[in-house]
TORVEX-758962 format. One record per residue: residue number from 1; residue in three letters; x, y, z of N, C-alpha, C, O, CB in turn. Coordinates in Angstrom, 1 decimal. Glycine has a CB too. Layout:
BEGIN
   n res    nc1    nc2    nc3   cac1   cac2   cac3    cc1    cc2    cc3    oc1    oc2    oc3   cbc1   cbc2   cbc3
 NUM ALA      X      Y      Z      X      Y      Z      X      Y      Z      X      Y      Z      X      Y      Z
...
END
This chain:
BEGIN
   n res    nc1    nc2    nc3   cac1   cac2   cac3    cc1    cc2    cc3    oc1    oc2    oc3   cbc1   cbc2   cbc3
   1 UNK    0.1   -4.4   10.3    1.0   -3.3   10.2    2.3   -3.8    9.5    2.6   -5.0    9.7    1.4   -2.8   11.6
   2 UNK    2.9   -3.1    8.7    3.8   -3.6    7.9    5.4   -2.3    8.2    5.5   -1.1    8.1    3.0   -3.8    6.3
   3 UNK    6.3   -3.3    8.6    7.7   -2.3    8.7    8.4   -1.7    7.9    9.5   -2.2    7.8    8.5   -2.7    9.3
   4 UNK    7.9   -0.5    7.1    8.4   -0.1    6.3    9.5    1.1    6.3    9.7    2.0    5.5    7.5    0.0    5.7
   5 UNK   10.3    0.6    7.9   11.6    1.8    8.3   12.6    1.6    7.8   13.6    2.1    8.3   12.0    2.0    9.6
   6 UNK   12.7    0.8    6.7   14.2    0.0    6.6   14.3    1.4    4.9   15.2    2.2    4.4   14.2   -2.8    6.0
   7 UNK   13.1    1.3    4.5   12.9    2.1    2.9   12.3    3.6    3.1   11.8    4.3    2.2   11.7    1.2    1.7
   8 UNK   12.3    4.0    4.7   11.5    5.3    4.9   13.3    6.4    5.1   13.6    7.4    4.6   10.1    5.0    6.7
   9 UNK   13.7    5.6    5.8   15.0    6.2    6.2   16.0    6.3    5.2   17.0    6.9    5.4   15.5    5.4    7.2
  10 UNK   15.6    5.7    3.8   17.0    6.0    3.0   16.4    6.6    1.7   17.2    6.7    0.8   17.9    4.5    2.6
  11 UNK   15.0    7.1    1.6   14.1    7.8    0.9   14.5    9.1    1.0   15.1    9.5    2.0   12.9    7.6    1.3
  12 UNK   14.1   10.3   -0.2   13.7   11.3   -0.5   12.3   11.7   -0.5   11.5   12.4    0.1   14.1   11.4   -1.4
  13 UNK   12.3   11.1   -1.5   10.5   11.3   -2.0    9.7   10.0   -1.7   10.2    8.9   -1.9   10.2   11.7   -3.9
  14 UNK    8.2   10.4   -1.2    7.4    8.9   -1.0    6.3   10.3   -1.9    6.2   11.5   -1.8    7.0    7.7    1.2
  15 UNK    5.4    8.7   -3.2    4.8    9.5   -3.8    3.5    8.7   -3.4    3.6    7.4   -3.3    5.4    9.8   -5.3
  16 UNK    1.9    9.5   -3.1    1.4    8.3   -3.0    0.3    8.5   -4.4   -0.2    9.7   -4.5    0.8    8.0   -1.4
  17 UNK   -0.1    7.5   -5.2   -1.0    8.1   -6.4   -2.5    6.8   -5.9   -2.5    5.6   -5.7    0.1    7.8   -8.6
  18 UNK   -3.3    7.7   -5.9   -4.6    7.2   -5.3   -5.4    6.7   -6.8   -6.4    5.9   -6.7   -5.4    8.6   -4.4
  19 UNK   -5.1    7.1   -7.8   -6.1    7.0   -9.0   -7.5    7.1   -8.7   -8.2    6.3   -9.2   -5.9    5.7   -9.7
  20 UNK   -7.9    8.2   -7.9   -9.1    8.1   -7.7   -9.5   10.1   -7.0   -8.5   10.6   -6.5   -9.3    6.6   -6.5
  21 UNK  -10.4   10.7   -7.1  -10.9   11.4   -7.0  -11.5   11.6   -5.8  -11.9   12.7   -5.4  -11.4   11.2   -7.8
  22 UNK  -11.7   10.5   -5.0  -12.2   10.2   -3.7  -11.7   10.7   -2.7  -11.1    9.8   -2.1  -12.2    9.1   -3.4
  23 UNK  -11.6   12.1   -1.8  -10.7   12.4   -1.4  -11.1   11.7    0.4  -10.2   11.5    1.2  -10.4   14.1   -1.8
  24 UNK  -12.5   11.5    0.4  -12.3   10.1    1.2  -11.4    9.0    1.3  -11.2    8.6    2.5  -13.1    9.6    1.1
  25 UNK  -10.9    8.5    0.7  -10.2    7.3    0.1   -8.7    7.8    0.4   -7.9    7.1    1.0  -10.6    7.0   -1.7
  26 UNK   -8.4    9.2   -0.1   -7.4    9.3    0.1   -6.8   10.2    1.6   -5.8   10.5    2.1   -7.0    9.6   -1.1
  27 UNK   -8.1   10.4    1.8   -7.3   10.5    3.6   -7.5    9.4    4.5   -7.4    9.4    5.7   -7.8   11.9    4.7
  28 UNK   -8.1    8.1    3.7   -8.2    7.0    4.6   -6.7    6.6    4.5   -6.0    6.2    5.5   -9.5    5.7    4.2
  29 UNK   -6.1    6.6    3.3   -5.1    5.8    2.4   -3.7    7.1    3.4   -2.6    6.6    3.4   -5.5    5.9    0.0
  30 UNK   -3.9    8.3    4.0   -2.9    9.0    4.3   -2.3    8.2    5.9   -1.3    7.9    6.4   -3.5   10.6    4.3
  31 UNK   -4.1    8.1    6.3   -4.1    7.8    7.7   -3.5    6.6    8.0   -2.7    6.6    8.9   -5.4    7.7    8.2
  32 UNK   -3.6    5.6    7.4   -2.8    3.7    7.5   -1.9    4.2    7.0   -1.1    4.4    7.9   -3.3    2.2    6.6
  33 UNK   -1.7    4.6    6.2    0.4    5.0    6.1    1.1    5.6    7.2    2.3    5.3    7.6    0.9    6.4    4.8
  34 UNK    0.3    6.6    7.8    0.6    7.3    9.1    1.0    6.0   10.4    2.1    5.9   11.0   -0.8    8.2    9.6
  35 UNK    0.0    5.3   10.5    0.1    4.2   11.1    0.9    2.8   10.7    1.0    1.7   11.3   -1.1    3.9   11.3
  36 UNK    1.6    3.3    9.4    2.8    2.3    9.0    4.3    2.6    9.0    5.3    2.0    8.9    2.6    1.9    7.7
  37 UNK    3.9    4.1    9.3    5.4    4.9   10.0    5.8    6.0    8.5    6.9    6.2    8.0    7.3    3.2   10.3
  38 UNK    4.7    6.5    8.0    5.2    7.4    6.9    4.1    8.3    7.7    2.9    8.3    8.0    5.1    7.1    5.1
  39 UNK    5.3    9.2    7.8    5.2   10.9    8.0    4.0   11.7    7.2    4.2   11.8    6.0    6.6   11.7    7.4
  40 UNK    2.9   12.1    7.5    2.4   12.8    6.8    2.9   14.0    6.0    2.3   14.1    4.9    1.6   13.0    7.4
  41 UNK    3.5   14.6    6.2    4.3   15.9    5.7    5.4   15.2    4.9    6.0   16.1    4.3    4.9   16.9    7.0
  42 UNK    5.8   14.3    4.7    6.7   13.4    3.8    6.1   12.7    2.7    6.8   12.4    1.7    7.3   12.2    4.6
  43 UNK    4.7   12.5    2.6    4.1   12.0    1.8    3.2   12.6    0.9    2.1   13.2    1.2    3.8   11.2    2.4
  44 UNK    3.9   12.5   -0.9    3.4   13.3   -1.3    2.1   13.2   -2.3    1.8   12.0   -2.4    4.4   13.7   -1.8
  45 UNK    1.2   13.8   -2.9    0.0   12.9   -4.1    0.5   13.5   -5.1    0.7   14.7   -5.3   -1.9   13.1   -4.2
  46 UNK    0.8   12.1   -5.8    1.7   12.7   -7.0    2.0   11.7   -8.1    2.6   10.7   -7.8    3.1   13.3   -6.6
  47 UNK    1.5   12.0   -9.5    1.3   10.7  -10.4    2.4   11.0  -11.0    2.0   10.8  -12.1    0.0   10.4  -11.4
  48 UNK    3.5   11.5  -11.1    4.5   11.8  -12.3    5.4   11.2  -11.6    6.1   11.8  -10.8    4.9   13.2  -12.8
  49 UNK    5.6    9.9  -12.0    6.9    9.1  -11.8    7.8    9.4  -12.2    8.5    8.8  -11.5    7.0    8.2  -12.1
  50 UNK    8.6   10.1  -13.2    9.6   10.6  -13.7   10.3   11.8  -12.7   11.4   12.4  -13.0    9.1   11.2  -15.1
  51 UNK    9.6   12.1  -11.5   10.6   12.9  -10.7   11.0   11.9   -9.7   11.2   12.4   -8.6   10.0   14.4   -9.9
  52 UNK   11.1   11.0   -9.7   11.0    9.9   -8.4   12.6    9.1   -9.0   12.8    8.7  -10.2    9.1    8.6   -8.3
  53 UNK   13.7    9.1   -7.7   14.6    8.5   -7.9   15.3    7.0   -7.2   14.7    6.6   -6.2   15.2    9.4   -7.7
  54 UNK   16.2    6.2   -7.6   16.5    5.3   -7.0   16.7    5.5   -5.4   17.5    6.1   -4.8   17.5    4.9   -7.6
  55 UNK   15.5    4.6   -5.0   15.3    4.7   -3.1   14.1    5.2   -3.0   13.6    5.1   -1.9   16.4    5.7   -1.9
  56 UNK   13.2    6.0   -4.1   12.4    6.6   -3.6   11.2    5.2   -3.4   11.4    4.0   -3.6   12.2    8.0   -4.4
  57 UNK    9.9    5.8   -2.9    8.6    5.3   -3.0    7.8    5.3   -3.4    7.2    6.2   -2.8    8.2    5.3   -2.7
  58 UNK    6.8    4.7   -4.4    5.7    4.9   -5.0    4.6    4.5   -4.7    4.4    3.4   -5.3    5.7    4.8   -5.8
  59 UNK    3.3    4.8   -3.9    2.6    3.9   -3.0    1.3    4.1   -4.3    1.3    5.2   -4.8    2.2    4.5   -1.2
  60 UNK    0.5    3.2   -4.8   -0.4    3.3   -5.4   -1.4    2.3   -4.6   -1.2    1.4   -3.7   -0.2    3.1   -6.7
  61 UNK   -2.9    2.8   -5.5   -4.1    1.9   -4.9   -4.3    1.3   -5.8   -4.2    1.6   -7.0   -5.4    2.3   -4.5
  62 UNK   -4.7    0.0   -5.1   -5.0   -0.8   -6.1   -6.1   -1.8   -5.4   -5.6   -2.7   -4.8   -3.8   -1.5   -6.7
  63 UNK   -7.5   -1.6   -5.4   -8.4   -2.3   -4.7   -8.4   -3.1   -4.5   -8.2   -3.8   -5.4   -9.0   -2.4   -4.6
  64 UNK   -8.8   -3.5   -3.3   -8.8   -2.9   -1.6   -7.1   -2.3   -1.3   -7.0   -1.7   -0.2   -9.3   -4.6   -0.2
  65 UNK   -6.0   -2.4   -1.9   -4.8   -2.3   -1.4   -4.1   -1.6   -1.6   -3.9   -1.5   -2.8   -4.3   -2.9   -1.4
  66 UNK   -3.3   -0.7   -0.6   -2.3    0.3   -1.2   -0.9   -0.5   -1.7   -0.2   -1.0   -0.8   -1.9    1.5    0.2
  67 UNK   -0.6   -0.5   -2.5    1.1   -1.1   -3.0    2.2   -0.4   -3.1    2.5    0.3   -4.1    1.2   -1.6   -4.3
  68 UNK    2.9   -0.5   -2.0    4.4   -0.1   -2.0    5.2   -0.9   -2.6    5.5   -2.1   -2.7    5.0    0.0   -0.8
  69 UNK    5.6    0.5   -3.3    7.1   -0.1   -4.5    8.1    0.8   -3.8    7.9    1.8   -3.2    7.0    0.5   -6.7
  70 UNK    9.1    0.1   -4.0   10.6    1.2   -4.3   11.2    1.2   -5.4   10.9    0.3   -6.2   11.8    0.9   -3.5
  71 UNK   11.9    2.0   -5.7   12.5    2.6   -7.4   13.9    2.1   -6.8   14.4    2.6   -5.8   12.3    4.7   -7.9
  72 UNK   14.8    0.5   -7.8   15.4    0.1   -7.2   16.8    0.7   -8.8   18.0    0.5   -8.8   14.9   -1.5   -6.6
  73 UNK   15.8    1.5   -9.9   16.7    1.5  -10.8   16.3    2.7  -11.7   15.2    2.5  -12.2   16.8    0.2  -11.4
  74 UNK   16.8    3.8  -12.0   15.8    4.7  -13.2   17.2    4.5  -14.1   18.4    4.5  -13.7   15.2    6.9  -12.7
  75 UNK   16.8    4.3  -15.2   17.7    4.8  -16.5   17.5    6.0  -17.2   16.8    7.0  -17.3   17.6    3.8  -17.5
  76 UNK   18.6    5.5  -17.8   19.1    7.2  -18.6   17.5    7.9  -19.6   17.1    9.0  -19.6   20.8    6.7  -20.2
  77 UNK   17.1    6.8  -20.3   16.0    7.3  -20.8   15.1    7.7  -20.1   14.1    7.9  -20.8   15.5    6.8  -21.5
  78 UNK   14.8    7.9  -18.3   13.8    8.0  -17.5   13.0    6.7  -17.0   12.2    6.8  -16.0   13.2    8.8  -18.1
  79 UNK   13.1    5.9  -17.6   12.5    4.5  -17.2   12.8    4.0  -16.1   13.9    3.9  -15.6   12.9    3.5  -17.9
  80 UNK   11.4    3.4  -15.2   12.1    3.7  -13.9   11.9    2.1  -13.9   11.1    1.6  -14.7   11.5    4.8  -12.5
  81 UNK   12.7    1.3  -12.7   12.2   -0.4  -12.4   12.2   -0.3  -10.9   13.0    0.0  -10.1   13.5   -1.9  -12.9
  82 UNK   11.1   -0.7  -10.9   10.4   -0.9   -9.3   10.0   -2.2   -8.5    9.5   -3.0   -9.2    9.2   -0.2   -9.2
  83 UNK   10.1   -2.6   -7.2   10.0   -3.9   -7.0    8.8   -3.4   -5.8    8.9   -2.3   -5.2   11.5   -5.0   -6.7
  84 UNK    7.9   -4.3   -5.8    7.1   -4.4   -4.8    7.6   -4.5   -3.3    8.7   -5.1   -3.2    6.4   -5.4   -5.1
  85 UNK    6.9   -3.9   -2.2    8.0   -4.2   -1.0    6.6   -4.6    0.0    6.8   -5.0    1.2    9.3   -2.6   -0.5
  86 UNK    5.8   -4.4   -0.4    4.6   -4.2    0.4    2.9   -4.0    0.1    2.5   -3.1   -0.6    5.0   -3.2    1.1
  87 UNK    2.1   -4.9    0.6    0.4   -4.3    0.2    0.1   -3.9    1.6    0.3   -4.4    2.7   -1.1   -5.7   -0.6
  88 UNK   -0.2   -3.4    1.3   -1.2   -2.9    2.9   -2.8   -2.6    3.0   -3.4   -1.7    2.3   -0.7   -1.4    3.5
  89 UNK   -3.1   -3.0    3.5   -4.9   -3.4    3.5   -5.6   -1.7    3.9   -5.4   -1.1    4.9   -5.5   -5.0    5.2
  90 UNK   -6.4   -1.4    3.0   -7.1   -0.2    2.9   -8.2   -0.4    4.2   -9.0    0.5    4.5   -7.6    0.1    1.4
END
């Protein structure tokens, strides 16, 4: 289990992008987030990083692992810089 209340509480948007079709996969991937302290009704599927702001979240898969980022910087041209904060085991 990984404590991810310190970046849940100062969030807007948590985006999660599954890159996959599997909609098995991605209610396995809803369920362990649930059990890592993200809200189901908070968590969105959503590949367009350009609506996502400094604090927000971007959870992607990346096999076997979901990877939490936070968006620690977006610039003016939309460019966003994100730092890893977390893998969590699918």
């Amino acid at each position: 289990m990984v404590d991810l209340s310190p970046y849940i509480a100062s969030t807007t948007k948590i985006f999660l992008a599954p890159n996959t079709s599997d909609q098995e996969l991605v209610d396995r991937a809803k369920k362990t987030l649930a059990e890592n302290g993200i809200q189901q009704d908070r968590l969105e599927v959503n590949y367009d990083m350009q609506l996502l702001d400094t604090g927000d979240l971007y959870i992607s898969y990346d096999p076997p692992d979901l990877v939490v980022r936070v968006v620690y910087e977006k610039k003016p041209s939309g460019m966003l810089k994100m730092k890893s904060t977390a893998v969590i085991k699918l």
